[in-house]
Structures are given as structure tokens and as C-alpha cells.
N, C-alpha and C positions, 0 to 999 in steps of 0.2 A: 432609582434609575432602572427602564425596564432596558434590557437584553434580548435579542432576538438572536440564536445562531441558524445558519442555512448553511443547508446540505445542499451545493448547489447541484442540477441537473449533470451529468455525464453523457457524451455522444457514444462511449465504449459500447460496442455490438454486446460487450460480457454482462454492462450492467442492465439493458434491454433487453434480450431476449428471454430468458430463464422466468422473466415474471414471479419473481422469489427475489424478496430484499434485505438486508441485512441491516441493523441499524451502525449509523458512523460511531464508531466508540469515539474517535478523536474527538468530537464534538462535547458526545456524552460525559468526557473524561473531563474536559472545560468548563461543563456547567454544574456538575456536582459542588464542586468548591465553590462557585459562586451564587448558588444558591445557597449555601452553609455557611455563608457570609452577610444574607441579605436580603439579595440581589433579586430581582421580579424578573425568572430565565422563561424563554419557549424556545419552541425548536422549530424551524422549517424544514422536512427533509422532502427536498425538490425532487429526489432520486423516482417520486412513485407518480407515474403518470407517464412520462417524465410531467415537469408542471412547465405549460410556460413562462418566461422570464417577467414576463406583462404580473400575469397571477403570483408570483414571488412577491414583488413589490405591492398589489391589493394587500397581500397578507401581511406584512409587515406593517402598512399602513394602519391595517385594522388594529393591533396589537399597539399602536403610539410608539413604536420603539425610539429610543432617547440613542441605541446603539447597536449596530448589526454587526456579527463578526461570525467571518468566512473562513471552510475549510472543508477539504478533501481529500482521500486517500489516492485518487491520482490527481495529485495537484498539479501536474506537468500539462496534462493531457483535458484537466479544467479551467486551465488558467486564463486563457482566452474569453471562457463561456463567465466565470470571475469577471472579468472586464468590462465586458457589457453587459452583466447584472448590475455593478457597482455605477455604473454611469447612469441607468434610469431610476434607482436607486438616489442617489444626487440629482436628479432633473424632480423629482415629486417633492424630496424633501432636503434641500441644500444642509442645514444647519444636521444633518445624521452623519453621525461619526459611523466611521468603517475603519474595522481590523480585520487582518487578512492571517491566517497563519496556515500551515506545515511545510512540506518538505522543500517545493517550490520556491515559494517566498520568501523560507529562512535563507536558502544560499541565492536568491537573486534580486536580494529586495531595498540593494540600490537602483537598478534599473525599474524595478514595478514602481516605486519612489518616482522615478525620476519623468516614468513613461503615462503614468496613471496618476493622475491628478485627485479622485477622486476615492482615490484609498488613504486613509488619515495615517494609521500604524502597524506595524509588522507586527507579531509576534514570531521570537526567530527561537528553534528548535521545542522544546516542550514546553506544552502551554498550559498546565494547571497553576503553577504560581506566578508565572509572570503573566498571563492574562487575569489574574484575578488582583495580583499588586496594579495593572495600569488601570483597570476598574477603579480601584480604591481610591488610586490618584486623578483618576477624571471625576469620580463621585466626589471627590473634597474631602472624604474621608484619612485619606493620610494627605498630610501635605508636603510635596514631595516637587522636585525637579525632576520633571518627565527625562530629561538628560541624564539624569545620576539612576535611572529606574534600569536594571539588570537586562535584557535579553530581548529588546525590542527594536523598532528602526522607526523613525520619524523624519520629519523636515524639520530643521532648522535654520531660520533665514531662506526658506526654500532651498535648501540644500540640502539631498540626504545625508541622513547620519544613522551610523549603529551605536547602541549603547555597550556599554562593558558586556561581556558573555554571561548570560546566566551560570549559575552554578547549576550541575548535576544534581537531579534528587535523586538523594541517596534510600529513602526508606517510597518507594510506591503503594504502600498503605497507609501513607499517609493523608491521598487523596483519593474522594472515593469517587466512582463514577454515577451520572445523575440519570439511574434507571426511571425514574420518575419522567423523565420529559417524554419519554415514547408509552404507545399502546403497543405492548406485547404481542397484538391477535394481529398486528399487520405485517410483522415481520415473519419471514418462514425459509427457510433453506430445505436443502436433503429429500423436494419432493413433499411438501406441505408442512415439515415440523416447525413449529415454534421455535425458533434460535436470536442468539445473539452472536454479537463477536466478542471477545473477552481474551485479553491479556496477560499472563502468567508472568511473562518478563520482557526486557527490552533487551536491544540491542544484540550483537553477535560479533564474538573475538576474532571470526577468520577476515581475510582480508582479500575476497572476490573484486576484480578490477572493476566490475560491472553493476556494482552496489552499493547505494551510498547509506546504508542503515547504519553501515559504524561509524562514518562521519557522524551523523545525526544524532546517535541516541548515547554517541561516546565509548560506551563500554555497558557490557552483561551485565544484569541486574534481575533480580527475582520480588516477588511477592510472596509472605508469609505461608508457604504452603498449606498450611491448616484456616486460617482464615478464607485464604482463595478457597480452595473445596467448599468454604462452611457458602460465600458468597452464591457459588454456581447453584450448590443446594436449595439456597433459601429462592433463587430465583424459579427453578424448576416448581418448588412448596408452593409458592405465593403466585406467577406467573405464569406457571405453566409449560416454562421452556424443556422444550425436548433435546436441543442441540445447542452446543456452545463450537463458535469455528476459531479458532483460536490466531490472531492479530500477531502471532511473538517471529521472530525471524529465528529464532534457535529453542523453543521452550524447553528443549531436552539438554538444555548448556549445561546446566550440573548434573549429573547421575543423582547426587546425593540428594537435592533439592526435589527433582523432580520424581525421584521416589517417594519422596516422603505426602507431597502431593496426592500421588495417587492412593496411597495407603489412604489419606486422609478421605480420599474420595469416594473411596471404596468401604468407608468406615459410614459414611454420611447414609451409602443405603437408595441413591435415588437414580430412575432408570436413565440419565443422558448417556448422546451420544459424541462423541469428540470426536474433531475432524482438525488439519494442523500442517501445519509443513517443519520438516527439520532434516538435516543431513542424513545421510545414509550410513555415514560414520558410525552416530549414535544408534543406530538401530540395532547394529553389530555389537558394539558395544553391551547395548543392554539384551544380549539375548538370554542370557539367564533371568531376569524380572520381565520379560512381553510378555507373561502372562499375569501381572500387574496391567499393563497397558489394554490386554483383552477385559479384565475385568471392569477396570475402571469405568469402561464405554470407550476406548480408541478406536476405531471403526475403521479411519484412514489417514495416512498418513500419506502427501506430497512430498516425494524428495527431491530434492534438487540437484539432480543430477545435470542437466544445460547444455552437455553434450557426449559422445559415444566413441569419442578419439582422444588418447592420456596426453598427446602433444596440445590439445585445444584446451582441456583442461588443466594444465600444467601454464598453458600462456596467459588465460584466466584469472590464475592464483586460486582454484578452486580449493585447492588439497586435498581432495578425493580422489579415486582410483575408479575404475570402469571395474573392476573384479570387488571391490566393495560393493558399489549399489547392487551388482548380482545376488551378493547376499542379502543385501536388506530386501528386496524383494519377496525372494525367498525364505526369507524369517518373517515377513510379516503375512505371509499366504499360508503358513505352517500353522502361526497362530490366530487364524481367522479375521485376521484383519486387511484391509486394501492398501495395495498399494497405486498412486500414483506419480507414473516419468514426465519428465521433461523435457524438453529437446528443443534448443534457441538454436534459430535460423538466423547468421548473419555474424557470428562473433571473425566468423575467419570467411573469406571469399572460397567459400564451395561451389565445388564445380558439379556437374550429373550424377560423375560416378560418387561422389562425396556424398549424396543427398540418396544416392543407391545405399551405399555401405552403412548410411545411418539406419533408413528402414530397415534393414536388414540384421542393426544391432538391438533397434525397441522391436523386431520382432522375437530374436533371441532371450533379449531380457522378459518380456510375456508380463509385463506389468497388468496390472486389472486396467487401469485406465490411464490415458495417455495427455498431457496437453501441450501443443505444440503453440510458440511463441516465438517472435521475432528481436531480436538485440534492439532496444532500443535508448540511444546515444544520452546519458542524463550529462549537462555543463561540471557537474559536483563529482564525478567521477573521475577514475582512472580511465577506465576503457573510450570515454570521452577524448582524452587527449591522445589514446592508440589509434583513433580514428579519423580526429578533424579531418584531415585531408583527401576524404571520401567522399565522393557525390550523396548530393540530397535528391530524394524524389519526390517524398512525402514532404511537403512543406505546410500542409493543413495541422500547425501542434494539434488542434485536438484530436486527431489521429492517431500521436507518437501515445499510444495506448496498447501497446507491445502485441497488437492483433491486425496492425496494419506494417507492412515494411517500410523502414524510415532511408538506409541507408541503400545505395546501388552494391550492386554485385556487377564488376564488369566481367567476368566470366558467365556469367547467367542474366539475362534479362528478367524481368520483373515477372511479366506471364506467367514464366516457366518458373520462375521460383514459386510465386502461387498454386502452381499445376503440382509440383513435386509436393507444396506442403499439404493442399488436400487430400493430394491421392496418398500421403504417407498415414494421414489421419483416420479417411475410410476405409483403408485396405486392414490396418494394425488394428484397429476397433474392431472388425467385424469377419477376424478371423475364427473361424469354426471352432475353436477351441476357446476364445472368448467368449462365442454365442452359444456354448453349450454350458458354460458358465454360470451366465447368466438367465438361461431357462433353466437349467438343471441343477444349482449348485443346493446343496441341501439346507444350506442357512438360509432362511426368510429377509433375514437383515443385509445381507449380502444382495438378493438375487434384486431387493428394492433399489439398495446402492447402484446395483450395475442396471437395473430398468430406466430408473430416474436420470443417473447422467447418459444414454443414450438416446434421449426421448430429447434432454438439452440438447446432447450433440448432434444430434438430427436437426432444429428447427436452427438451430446459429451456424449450421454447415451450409446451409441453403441459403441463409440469409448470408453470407458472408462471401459465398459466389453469385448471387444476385446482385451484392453493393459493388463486387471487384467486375465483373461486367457492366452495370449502369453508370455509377454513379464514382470511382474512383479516379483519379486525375492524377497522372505520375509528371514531375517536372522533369525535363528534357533540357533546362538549359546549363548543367553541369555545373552547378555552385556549389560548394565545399560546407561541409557542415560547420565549419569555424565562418567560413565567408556569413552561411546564414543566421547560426545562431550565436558568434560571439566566441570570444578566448574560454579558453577549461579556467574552473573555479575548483581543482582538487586542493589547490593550497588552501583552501577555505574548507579543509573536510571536518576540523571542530567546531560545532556550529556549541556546542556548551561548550563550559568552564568543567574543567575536570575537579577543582575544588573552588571553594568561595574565594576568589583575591583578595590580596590581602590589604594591597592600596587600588583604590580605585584605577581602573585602564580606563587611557583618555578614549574619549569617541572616534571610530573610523566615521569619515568625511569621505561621501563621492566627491571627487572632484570634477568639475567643468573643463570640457577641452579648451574651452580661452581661459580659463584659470590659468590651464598647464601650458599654453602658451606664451602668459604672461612670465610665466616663473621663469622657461626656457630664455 
């Protein structure tokens, strides 16, 4: 059976402009196993061109695939462009199965069921074993009732259904990822290096209202620290990779773990560069080993910090402190590494002076580099159900790509909150002490850092007030985020099984509004 997976195309301004692409690990994660089983895999990654939807399907074509299965890292903000892939997709070749999976589809994917005819099966939260068991069962290799098969959603009787939750994997070395489907020389981050994206662990313990990664991935989990080093190694040896960006939403969750890591890495002997996001907590925490972190190659680290007031943070569930991330900044510019702030537009209705008082905090904090982002409503979330009741502007999803404003501010009109997040963006970048930084600072490694990302921020700053004057379209007829997109799905925030059941769990059934009338 051959397999085809596609990367499909992104409208995101972040994944266009930079001209620097990253390969989809999700993907790459799915087809290692199933190549290790068999299975005749390629890879579409639509992301480079972008490619038209038209040329997606020649290439699939070319390839005879028996099976296509879709996914993206912003699967919210793809899902749409999904939609009308899968449909011409089915109009060339009816009898091709289509699997759709990540974070999207695992918590909506009665409704894509129900809306999308042309989508065969879900795959719902992590898809290395149960995308490779529905394989097996569609290849005839096991023989199995697609119904009793762990962690997927199909029709039955044209009815959606989900099967039992998969269970958590517990050992992620257990499957490896399928570096084999990509060419190395195309992928490049940091300013032309060779990179990948690469995952140390999953999941993250705190519990931000705004984030549904610990729905999804369940709970913290690591990979063998010694092997992971040996892995980045042999890739840099064999391929060439200069940088590895790291996919984890906490990689620094253990102290214990993630020192041992870097010893390991730092044992291996080879020149990468690591780049990463993790709380500002741990930085503090580990300020006795940053110089582990310097050695190993940490270069920068994003923290997510989201806002610059303890009351916004505190309504959040962040569990950070605004006098923390001050030090993390400050411990990682001591030990030659970057830091990058954050700062989300939208979680609380600010007003001028609020969006004054914020520059005024990232310019205090003096971060190396800044990126500013907009709140954007995920249904799987908390902060989704603190919201419904707020106008929608943005109704284009493929928008809701946290660089375009989704939700109103009625104390602020939309302009002006564009006007404030530019001008807080170009003024904090290209203060005198940033720009003397960055022409003068005496690390070479550094001064590339900070050339490269203002060279991006230059060309997506222009482009981003070019698209918000031509081409952006705000809705004006005051529909409520619940009106547009549908009830909060946070009761659905285990998308696993926290251990194997131990008697089968019957199937969740959409039901039909004349069903539930009938019952009524």
C-alpha cells in the first residue's frame, strides 16, 4: 500500500515571508513507524512554494497513492485549506482514502465527520501507533474492527463515531522519526543553516487557560536523554544540520532529565545550535547549570511570558510572575544566550493606556528580541469558554493564525489596535541600545542572531501593514464567537487515554438533531 503524507500549504504571513522552512516533524514522526513496518511512504511538503492545491494533487497522482493523510502544525488556521485539498483530492481519484490528523481534528472531528464528506478517518491525539495500527487494518494485515481500533473517528452507518481513547505512549523512543523522507539542503532556519525541528518531550504540567497542549499530549514525558543527543549528533555527522528548533512546549520540565541531555550533548562534541521555548521559571531555576545550556549550543530561548500585568497573568493561570521573567532575561544575556518576549494582544480588553504601560514594560524588560501575538480563541480551551461572548471580526479561520486579530476590543477599534501593536514592535526592536547590540555586540553568533531576525522583521512588518491596508476585511455584524464557531469543547481536554482500559469504552456517537428530537 503506498502512503502519501502532505504538508498542506499555510496562508500564515510567518510561514511566507522568512523564506526559511522547517520540516513538519508531526508528519515525519508518522511515517518513520510506518515505513518500519513496510509501508511504501513520500512526503508532500506543500509549505515550499507555497504549491498550488491543483500541483498537490498532480503529485499525489504521480506517486499512485492507495492513501493520503493530512497534517499541520496550525491545523486550526489550515483546516479550511484541508478542505479543499481533500475535495479535488476526491474529484481525480474517488476510491483514495484520506486521514486527517492533529490538534484540530482530534477535538472537532465529529463535526469535520459530519461537514466533510470527503475525509475517510481521524486520527485523534498522537499518531505514531494509531496511524500505523489503521494502516495495518486497512492493508489487511491485522484483521481487526476498524470500531474496536484505539484513537481514531470514522462513520458508521454514516454516523460519526470515536473509538475508545488511545492509550498514552509511554516510552517516545519507541518510535523513531522518518528523517529519510526529507532532503536536508532544503530545509534552513537562523539565516541559511541547515535545521530541523526535533522534540525532546511532550506535553506541559501547568495549566494556562489559553493552551490546549495539555489536553492533547496528556501529561510530561521525555526521551532518553542520551540517545536524543546521540540522534541530533548523527544528524548534524550524516546531514549536515547546523540547528535543531526544538517542537517541546516545556523541554526544560525536568532539571534532572534535561541536564543530563545536555551533558550528553556536550559529550557528543558537535557544533549545533539550539533554539526552544520554555518558561521563565526554569531558567531561574537552573541558573547554576546555563552554562551547560551555553555550552551545549542554546543560543535562544522564547519565553513565554503573554503579558506584563500579575492580575492578566494570574486570570490566565500562567503561574509566572512579571519579576521572574526579569530574571530569566537577565540570566540568559549574562550567559551569552538570547532571550526572546512575548506579549499577547487580546487576552483582557485593553485600553491605550494599557497598551502604553505594556511598551513601556518590554521596554524595561530589554529582551533581545520581541514577538508580538494576538489571543487567539482555540473551541478545546479554557480561555475559549472566558470568551464566547465577544464579538468576532476575523471570520476568515485561515487567519485565526495568532498574527491576525480574531476577537473585538470594544474599547479599542481594530485600526488602533493594529497601530499600537506595530508601533510597539518597531519602536522596542530598534531602540539604540538594541541597535548597538546588534552592530556591536562582540559575539559573532549573536550579532548573526540579531541581523537575521531584523532582516525577517523588516520584510513581514511591511508586509503585514500592506495586507492590514489592502487586503484585511473586519466583520461589523457583531456575532459572538460561540454564535460563529460553536459551544467550548474544554470537557474534551483528554484527547488520550492516560493508561490502556482495561474493558473496552463504548464508542462516542454524534448524534443527529432529528435523532435528539426524536428521543425528546
Amino acid at each position: 500500500m503506498k502512503i502519501v503524507l502532505i504538508n498542506p500549504p499555510h496562508t500564515a504571513i510567518g510561514s511566507r515571508m522568512p523564506k526559511e522552512h522547517l520540516p513538519p516533524l508531526g508528519l515525519l514522526s508518522v511515517g518513520g513507524p510506518l515505513i518500519d513496518a513496510g509501508f511504501e511512504v513520500a512526503l508532500i511538503d506543500a509549505e515550499f512554494g507555497p504549491m498550488p492545491l491543483a500541483a498537490i494533487v498532480d503529485q499525489v497522482m504521480d506517486h499512485a497513492a492507495d492513501v493520503v493523510m493530512l497534517g499541520h502544525s496550525g491545523s486550526s488556521s489550515a483546516h479550511a485549506t484541508v478542505v479543499e485539498l481533500c475535495a479535488l483530492l476526491k474529484q481525480r481519484q474517488p476510491a483514495l482514502t484520506i486521514v486527517y490528523g492533529g490538534v484540530h481534528p482530534t477535538y472537532l472531528w465529529d463535526e469535520i465527520l459530519r461537514d466533510c464528506p470527503n475525509i475517510d478517518f481521524i486520527v485523534r491525539g498522537e499518531g505514531e501507533q494509531t496511524a500505523l495500527s489503521l494502516m495495518q487494518a486497512l492493508a489487511g494485515i491485522d484483521e481487526v474492527d476498524l470500531r474496536a481500533l484505539p484513537g481514531i473517528a470514522l462513520r458508521d452507518e454514516g454516523i460519526p463515531v470515536a473509538t475508545a481513547d488511545a492509550p498514552m505512549i509511554r516510552r517516545l523512543d519507541d518510535y523513531r522519526v522518518g528523517w529519510e523522507l526529507i532532503d536536508h539542503s532544503r530545509y534552513s532556519y537562523w539565516g541559511g543553516k541547515r535545521a530541523v525541528v526535533a522534540q525532546f518531550s511532550r506535553g506541559c504540567p501547568h495549566l494556562c487557560s489559553y493552551c490546549g497542549q495539555r489536553g492533547f499530549w496528556t501529561q510530561w514525558r521525555h526521551r532518553d536523554p542520551v540517545l536524543f543527543a546521540k540522534e541530533l549528533a548523527r544528524l548534524h555527522r550524516e546531514h549536515g544540520v547546523e540547528l535543531i528548533n526544538f517542537a517541546d512546549e516545556l523541554p526544560t520540565g525536568s532539571r534532572a532529565m534535561w541536564k543530563a541531555f545536555l551533558e550528553a550533548l556536550i559529550a557528543e562534541d558537535v557544533p549545533l545550535l539550539l533554539v526552544g521555548s520554555t518558561r521563565a521559571g526554569d531558567i531561574v531555576r537552573d541558573r547554576d547549570i546555563l552554562h551547560l545550556y551555553k555550552k551545549a549550543g542554546v543560543i535562544r530561548f522564547l519565553l513565554g511570558i503573554e503579558s506584563y500585568s500579575d492580575a492578566t497573568l494570574a486570570s490566565i493561570r500562567k503561574g509566572a510572575t512579571t519579576s521572574e521573567d526579569q530574571q530569566a532575561i537577565a540570566l540568559l544575556r549574562e550567559h551569552g544566550m538570547l532571550s526572546m518576549a512575548t506579549y499577547v494582544v487580546g487576552f483582557s480588553e485593553e485600553g491605550d493606556a494599557d497598551f502604553w504601560r505594556s511598551f513601556r514594560h518590554l521596554v524595561r524588560y530589554d529582551a533581545d528580541q520581541i514577538q508580538l501575538l494576538y489571543a487567539t480563541p482555540h473551541r478545546w480551551t479554557p480561555f475559549y469558554a472566558e470568551v464566547e461572548g465577544r464579538k468576532v471580526i476575523q471570520t476568515d479561520t485561515r487567519r485565526w493564525d495568532y498574527k491576525h486579530q480574531v476577537i473585538a476590543n470594544p474599547r479599542v477599534p481594530a485600526w488602533r489596535v493594529f497601530l499600537w501593536f506595530k508601533l510597539i514592535e518597531v519602536t522596542v526592536q530598534l531602540r539604540p541600545r538594541v541597535l548597538a547590540r546588534t552592530l556591536l555586540h562582540p559575539a559573532p553568533e549573536y550579532r548573526h542572531a540579531m541581523r537575521w531576525y531584523t532582516r525577517i522583521g523588516r520584510r513581514v512588518w511591511f508586509h503585514e501593514v500592506w495586507e492590514f491596508l489592502t487586503r484585511t476585511r473586519h466583520d461589523h455584524s457583531g456575532t459572538t464567537l460561540r454564535a460563529f464557531a460553536g459551544a467550548s469543547l474544554a470537557k474534551r481536554e483528554y484527547a488520550l487515554a492516560r493508561r490502556a482500559p482495561k474493558t473496552p469504552r463504548p464508542m462516542i456517537r454524534w448524534i443527529t438533531k432529528a435523532e435528539a428530537s426524536e428521543q425528546v
